[in-house]
C-alpha positions as CSV (number, residue, x, y, z in Angstrom):
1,X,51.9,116.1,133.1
2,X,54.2,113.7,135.1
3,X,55.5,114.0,138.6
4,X,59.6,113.6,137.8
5,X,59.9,110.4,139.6
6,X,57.9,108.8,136.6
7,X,60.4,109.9,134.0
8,X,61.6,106.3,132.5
9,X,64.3,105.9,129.6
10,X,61.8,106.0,126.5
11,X,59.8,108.5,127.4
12,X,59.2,112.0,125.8
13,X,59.1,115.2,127.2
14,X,58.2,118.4,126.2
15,X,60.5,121.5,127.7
16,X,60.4,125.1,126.7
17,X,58.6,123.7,123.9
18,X,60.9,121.3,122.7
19,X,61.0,117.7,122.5
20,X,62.9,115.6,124.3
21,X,64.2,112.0,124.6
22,X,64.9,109.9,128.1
23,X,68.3,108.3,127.5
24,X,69.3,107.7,131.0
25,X,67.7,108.6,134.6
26,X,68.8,108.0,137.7
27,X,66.9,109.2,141.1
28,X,69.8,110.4,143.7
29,X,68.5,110.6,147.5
30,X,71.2,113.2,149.3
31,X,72.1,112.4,153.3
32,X,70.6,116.4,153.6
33,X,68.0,117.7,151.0
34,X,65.6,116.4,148.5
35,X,65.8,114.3,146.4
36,X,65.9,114.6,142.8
37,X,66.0,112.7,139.2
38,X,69.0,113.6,136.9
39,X,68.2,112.9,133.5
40,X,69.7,112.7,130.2
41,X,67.9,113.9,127.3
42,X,68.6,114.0,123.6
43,X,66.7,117.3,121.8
44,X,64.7,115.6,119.1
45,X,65.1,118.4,116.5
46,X,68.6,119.3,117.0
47,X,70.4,115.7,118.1
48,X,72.5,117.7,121.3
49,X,72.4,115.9,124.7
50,X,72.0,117.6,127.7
51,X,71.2,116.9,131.7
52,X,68.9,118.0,133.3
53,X,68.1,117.5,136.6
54,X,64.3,117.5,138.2
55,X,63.6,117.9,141.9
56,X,61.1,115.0,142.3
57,X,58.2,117.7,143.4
58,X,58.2,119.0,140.2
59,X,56.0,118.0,137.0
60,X,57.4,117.8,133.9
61,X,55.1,117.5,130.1
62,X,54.9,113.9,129.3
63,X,54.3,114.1,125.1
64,X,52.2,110.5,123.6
65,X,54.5,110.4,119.7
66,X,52.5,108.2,117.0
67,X,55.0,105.2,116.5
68,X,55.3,103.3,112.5
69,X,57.3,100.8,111.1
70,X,58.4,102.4,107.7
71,X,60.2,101.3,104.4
72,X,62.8,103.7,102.4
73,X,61.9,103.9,99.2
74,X,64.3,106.8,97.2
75,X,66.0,110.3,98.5
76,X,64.9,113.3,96.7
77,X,67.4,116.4,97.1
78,X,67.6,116.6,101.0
79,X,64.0,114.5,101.2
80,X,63.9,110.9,102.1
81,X,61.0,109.4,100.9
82,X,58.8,106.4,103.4
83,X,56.1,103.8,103.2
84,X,54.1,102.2,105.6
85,X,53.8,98.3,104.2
86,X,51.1,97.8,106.0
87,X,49.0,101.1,104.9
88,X,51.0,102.3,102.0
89,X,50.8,105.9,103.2
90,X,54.2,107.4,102.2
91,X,56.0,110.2,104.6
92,X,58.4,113.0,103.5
93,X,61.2,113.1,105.8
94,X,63.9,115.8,106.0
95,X,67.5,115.0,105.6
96,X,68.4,116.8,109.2
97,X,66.1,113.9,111.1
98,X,68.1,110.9,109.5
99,X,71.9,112.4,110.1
100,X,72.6,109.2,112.3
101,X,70.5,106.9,110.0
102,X,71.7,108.0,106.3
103,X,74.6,105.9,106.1
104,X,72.0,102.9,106.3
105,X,69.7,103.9,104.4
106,X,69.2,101.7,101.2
107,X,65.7,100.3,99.1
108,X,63.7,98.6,101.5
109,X,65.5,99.3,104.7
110,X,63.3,99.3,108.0
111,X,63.2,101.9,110.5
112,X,60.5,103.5,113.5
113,X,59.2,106.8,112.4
114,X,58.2,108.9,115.3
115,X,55.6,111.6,115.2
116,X,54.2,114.5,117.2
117,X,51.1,116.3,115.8
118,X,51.7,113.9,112.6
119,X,55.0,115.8,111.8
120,X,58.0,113.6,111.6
121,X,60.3,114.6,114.6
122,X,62.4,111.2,115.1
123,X,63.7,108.0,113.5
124,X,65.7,104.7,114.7
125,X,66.6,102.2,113.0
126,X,67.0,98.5,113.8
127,X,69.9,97.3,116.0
128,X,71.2,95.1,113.3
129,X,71.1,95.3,109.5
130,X,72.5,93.1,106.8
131,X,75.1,94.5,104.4
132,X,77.0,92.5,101.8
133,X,81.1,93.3,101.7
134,X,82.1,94.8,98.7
135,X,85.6,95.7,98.7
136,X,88.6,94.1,101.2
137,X,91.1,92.3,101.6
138,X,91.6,88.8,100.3
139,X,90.7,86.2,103.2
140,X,93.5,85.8,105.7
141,X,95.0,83.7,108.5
142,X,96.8,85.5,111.3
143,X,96.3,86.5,114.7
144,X,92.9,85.9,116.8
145,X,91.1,89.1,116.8
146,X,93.1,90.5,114.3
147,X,90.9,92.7,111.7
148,X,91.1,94.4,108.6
149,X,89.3,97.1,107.0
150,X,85.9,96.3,104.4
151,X,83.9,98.3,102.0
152,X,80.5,97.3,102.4
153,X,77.3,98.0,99.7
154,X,76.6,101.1,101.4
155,X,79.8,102.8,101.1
156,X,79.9,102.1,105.4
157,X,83.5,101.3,106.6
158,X,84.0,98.5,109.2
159,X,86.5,96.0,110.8
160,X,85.9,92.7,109.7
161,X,87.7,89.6,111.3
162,X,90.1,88.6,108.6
163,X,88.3,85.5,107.5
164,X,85.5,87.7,105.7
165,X,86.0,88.3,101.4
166,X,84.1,90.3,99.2
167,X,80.5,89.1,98.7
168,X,79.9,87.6,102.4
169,X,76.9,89.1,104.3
170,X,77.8,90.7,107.8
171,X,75.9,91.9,110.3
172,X,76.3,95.3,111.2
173,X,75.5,97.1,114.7
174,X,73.9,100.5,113.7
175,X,74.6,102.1,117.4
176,X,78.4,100.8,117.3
177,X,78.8,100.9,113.4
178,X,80.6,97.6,114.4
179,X,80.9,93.9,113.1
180,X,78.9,91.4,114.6
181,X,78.6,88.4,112.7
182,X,78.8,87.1,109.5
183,X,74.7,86.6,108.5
């Protein structure tokens, strides 16, 4: 247990038996009153956001989740299939944990498997992955910051500066689903 003034982004929290991530916090100090921490959390099995707001008197369950770098290795029906490189141990994780990660998803592909009581209850991926283009529009000249639309080898739809042809690699954000670079 925590006092709520400890609650940090990262952390996560266990209320009315379910798990919790710390997007955001922010401590507010009224003119008249207490003070209190207003929190966002994301709901680990679900994916909803809420706020919730803490006066800072109150405790609040403070859950320790087991943290591994995995590999994908192959989908299954709605089971994704992980290894861990370094101990080979592989993990079966359900398609309803990876609804934000799926689209990139291919062989190899890292990601941080979180897990409370050694059950899978969250993943994230890395900020950036590497995808090759596939299908676009022949390279172009036009205005700066103009884009255009490209297929890349996940079946993932981005803008793409209008220099970029089929078989360049790009960088991809995976929070934005946005261009960053070419790679």
């Amino acid at each position: 247990m925590i006092n709520a003034t400890q609650i940090r982004v990262g952390n996560f929290l266990k209320l009315e038996n379910e798990l919790y991530s710390v997007l955001k916090v922010q401590h507010i100090t009224p003119g008249k009153g207490n003070a209190v921490v207003q929190t966002e959390l994301r709901n680990l099995r679900t994916g909803i956001k809420i706020n919730q707001r803490f006066r800072s008197t109150e405790t609040v369950e403070d859950v320790e989740l087991s943290m591994a770098k995995m590999s994908f290795l192959y989908q299954e029906g709605s089971i994704f299939h992980f290894m861990n490189p370094d101990t080979y141990e592989q993990v079966e994780v359900p398609e309803s944990l990876l609804e934000e990660a799926k689209p990139f998803l291919k062989p190899e592909a890292q990601i941080t498997l979180y897990r409370y009581e050694e059950k899978p209850v969250s993943v994230s991926l890395a900020a950036r992955i590497t995808f090759e283009v596939k299908e676009c529009d022949p390279p172009a000249k036009g205005f700066a910051g103009a884009t255009k639309d490209a297929v890349l080898d996940n079946g993932l739809v981005v803008k793409v500066p209008l220099f970029i042809k089929v078989g360049d690699l790009i960088v991809v954000d995976t929070e934005s689903r946005s261009y960053l670079e070419k790679g």
